[in-house]
N, C-alpha and C positions, 0 to 999 in steps of 0.2 A: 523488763523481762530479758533473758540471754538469750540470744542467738537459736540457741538448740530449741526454743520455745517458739519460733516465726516459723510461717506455714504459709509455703508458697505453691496456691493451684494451680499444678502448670498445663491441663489439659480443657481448659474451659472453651476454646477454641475447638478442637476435635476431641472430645472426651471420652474417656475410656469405658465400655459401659460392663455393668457384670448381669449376670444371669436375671437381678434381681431388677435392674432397670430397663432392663430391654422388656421384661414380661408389666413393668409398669407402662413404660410407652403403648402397649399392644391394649391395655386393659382387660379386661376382664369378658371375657366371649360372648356370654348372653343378655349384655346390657345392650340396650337402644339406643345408639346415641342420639339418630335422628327425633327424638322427640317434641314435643311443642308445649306448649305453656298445657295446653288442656289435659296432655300427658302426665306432665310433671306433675300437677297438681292431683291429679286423679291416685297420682303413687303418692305422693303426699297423705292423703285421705285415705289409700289402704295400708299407710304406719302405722295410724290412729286408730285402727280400729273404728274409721268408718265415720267420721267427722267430716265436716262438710262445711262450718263457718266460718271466713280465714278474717271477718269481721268488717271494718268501715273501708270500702274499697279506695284507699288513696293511692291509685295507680299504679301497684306491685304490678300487674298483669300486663301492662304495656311496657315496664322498666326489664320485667322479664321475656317481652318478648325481642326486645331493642338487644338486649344481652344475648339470645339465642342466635340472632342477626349475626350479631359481632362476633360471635363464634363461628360459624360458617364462613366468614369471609377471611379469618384466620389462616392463613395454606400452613403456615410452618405448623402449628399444634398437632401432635400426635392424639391418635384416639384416644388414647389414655390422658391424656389431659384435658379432652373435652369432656370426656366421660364423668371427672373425678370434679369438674364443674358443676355440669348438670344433676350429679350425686349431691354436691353441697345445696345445688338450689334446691331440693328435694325434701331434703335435712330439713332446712331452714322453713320453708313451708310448712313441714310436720311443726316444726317448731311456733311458729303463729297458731297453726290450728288448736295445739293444746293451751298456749296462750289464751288464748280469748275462750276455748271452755272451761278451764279456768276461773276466768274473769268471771264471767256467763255465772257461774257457781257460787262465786265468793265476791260479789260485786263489794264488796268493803276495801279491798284491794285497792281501788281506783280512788280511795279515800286517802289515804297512804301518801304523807310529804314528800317530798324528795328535798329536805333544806339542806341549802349551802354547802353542793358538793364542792370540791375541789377538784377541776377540770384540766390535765395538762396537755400540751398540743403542743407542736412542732414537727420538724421532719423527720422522715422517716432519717436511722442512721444516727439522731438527734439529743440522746442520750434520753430519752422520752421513757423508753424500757425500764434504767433503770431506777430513773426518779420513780416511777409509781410502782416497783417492786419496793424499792426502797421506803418511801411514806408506808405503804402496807403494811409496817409492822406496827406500825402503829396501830393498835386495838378497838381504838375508839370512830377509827373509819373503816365504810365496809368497802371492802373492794371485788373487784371481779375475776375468779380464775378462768384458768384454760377450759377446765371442764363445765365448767357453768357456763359459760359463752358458749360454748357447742350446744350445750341440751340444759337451759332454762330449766324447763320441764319437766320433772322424773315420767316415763311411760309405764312405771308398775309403783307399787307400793314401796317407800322406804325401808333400807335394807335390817336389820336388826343393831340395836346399838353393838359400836366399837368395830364393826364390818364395813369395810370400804364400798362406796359408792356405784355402783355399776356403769354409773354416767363417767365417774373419774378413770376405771379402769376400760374402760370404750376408748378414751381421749389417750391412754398411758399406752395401750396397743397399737392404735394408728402412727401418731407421733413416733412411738418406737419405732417402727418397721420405717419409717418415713428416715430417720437418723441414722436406721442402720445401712440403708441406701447412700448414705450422705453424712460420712464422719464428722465431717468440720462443719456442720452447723453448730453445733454447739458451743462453738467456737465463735462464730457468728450472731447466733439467736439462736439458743435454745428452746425449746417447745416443751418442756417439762406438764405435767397434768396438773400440778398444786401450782403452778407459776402463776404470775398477775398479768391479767391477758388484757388486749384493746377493746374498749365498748366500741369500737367501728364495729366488731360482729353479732352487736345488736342491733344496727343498721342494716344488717341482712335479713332480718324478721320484716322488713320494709321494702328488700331486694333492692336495697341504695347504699351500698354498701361500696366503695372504691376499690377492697383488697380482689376484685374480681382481674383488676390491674395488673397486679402482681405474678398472675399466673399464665398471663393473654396477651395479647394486643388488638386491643378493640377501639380502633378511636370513632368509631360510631356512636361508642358504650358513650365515652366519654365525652363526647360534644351533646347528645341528649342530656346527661348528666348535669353538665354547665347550663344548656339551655333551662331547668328547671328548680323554679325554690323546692330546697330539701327541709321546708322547716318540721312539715308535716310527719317525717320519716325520724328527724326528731322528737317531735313529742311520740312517737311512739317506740325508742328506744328507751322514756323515760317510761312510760307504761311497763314495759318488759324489767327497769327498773323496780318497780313497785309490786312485780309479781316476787321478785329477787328480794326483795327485802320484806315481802309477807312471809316470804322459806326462812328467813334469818336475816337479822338484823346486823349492825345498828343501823341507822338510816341514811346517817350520810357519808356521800361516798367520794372515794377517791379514785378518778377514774383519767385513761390516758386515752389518742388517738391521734394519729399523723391526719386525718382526713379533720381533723375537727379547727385545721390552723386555714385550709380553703372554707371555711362553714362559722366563721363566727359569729356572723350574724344569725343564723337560725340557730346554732347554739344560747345565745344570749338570748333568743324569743323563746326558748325551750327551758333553760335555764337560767332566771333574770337575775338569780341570789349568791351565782355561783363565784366563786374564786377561780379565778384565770391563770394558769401560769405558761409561757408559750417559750421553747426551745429556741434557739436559733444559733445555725452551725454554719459554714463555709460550703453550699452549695456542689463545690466540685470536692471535698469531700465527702461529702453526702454522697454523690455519685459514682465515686471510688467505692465506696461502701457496699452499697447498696445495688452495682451493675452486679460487682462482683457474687455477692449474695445470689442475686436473682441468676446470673448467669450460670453458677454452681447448680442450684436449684433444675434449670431449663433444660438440662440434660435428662428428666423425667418426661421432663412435658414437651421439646421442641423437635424439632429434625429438622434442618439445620440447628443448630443453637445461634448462631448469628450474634457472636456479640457486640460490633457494630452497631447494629439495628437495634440491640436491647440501648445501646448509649444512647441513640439518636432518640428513641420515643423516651425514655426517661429525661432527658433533659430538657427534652420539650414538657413532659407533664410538671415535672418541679417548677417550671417557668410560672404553667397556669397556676399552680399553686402556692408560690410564691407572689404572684400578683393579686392571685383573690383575696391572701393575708394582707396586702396592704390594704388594699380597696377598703378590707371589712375592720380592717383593727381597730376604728374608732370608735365602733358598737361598744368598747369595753372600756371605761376610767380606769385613771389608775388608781383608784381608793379597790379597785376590784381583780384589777390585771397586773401583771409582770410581764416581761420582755428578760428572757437569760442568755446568757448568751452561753455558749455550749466551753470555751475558753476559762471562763469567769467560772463557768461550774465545774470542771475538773482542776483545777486549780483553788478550789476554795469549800465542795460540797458541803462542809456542816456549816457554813456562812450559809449557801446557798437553803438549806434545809431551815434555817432560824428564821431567812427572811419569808422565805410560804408560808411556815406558821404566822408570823408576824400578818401578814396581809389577811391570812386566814382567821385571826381571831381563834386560835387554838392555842391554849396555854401547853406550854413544856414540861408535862409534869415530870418527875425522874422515873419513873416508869417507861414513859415513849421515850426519852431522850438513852435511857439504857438500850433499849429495843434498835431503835434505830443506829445509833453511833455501834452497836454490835453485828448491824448488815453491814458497815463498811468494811470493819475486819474480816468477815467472813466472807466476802464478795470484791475481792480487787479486782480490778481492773485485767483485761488480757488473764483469768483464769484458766484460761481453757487452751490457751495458745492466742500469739498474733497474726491474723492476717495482713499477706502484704500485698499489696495493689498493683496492678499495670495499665491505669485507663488509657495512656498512653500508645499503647502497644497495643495489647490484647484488641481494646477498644476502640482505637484510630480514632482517638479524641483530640482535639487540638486544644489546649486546657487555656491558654491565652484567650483566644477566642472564647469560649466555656467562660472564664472571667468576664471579659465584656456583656457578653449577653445578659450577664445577670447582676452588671453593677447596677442597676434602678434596688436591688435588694442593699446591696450594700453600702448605698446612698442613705438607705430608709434605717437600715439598723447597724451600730457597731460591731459589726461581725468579722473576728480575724482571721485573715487568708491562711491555711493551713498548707506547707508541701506536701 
């Protein structure tokens, strides 16, 4: 890219705020924030139109009250970003309850395979995004959008053929107003509604869901988190699976998640057939990336924004997270997994793209391989503009030290150090 195309945010520190993020930080007047699990849910229950089975209780109501907890003890979050949490838990909840009436309705559903998805993990920042945009065009796997991840479920009657979705233009409104706050995501991560989104936020049908991370800092959340097996929260991600491919097929899927590289072992008890493909990038890139991100971001939701403090708990969460992948990687052979290294794939991606097939057992026919080799032309790299970084600076990172800490990773896998 040229020069005139890098994009440097230089107010992440004291950020400049307009009309539009100040009234975000404040939220919105008549919401409660103080609510409680029995709240939430009760508002949950009057989305539905008055449902009331959220089905086999594997512990949402404690994960959710542990989460409530860790909010509160929050100081920096502004009301509006508690609020716009509590809003998602809410969502999500409605979201189970139609689930399982549903199920309830159409018990065949639960009949419903889930063979031989194709499973990618790795860190966030990871290039994760755009391998399973990328596989996606391929026909023959289903994958998961933006809008579907928000609302499973439709709440009314499908729309008339050739009429857009009402769930999809729900998702295209928020996300917009959210972008127009926040130019250079896009730049970033885009949030598009037809985009291929993370099964992590089927994990919020379960209230175990990690991207709660992202918007907070709750290490309450997350030492409960770590304290307990999530296998349970997986198989019911694959359920919520099985309702997604009752609405449309085909059956098997191609699906991504940062949270799925700390969880491979309850991944692999969830899904025993699956094909494994796992990222792997340079750590203090990842965190250049990804402070930056969140700290753009944190001008909605913080007061201070404290970027500092965003460095400090993210390179301690990569840590655990980079430790639980080792722990667990052996859950997976390699007649079944890959190990990429993030180097290896942008230097090489239609290699990278023959070998998943290859492990996958999915022939090349000149159909996908047109499809595909046609997202790269359409999709380069830095699109949108490049950001450029200052962990340094901005974030009084000591990036030598940042190295040390996380060489046991780089011990474990060839992973090239990035400036």
């Amino acid at each position: 890219m040229t020069a005139s195309a890098d994009i440097v945010i230089d107010d992440l520190a004291s950020p400049r705020l307009t009309p539009a993020i100040i009234a975000a930080r404040k939220g919105p007047a008549k919401f409660d924030e103080t609510m409680g699990v029995t709240d939430i849910l009760a508002h949950a229950s009057a989305l539905t139109d008055g449902l009331t089975d959220f089905g086999e209780d594997t512990g949402f109501g404690e994960r959710l009250a542990v989460v409530l907890q860790s909010l509160a003890e929050d100081e920096g979050l502004t009301r509006g970003g508690r609020i716009t949490i509590i809003d998602h838990a809410i969502r999500v909840m409605a979201n189970r309850l139609r689930i399982e009436d549903l199920v309830k309705r159409h018990p065949e559903i639960l009949e419903i395979q889930i063979e031989k998805p194709v499973i990618i993990a790795g860190l966030p920042r990871s290039g994760t995004t755009h391998l399973v945009n990328w596989l996606a065009r391929d026909t023959r796997l289903r994958s998961l959008t933006l809008w579907e991840s928000e609302e499973p479920v439709p709440a009314a009657p499908p729309p008339p053929p050739g009429e857009p979705d009402p769930r999809a233009l729900r998702t295209a409104e928020f996300w917009g107003h959210f972008e127009s706050m926040l130019p250079h995501m896009a730049a970033m991560h885009g949030m598009e509604a037809s985009s291929i989104h993370e099964d992590n936020e089927l994990l919020y049908m379960d209230l175990n869901c990690y991207s709660w991370e992202f918007q907070t800092r709750i290490p309450r959340w997350i030492d409960h988190y770590f304290a307990h097996d999530r296998t349970g929260s997986y198989l019911y991600e694959k359920k919520v699976l099985q309702v997604l491919t009752w609405y449309r097929g085909p059956a098997r899927w191609i699906l991504k998640s940062p949270q799925h590289m700390e969880n491979l072992a309850p991944l692999k008890a969830a899904f025993p057939d699956a094909t494994l493909v796992i990222t792997h990038r340079d750590p203090v890139a990842v965190l250049r990336s990804l402070t930056t991100m969140l700290s753009y971001c944190d001008r909605i939701r913080r007061d201070p924004v404290d970027p500092p403090g965003l460095a400090r708990h993210w390179a301690a969460r990569i840590e655990r997270l980079l430790r639980a992948c080792i722990d667990q990687r052996d859950a997976w052979g390699q007649d079944q997994s890959m190990d990429v290294m993030f180097h290896d794939y942008m230097a090489d991606q239609e290699g990278t793209m023959r070998r998943v097939y290859d492990l996958a057992g999915l022939p090349m026919t000149a159909e996908a391989e047109g499809a595909l080799l046609g997202y790269l032309d359409e999709n380069p790299r830095h699109a949108h503009g490049r950001i450029l970084y200052d962990l340094e600076g901005v974030f009084d990172v000591d990036v030598a030290a940042l190295r040390d800490r996380f060489a046991f990773y780089f011990d474990r896998f060839p992973v090239r150090q990035e400036d």
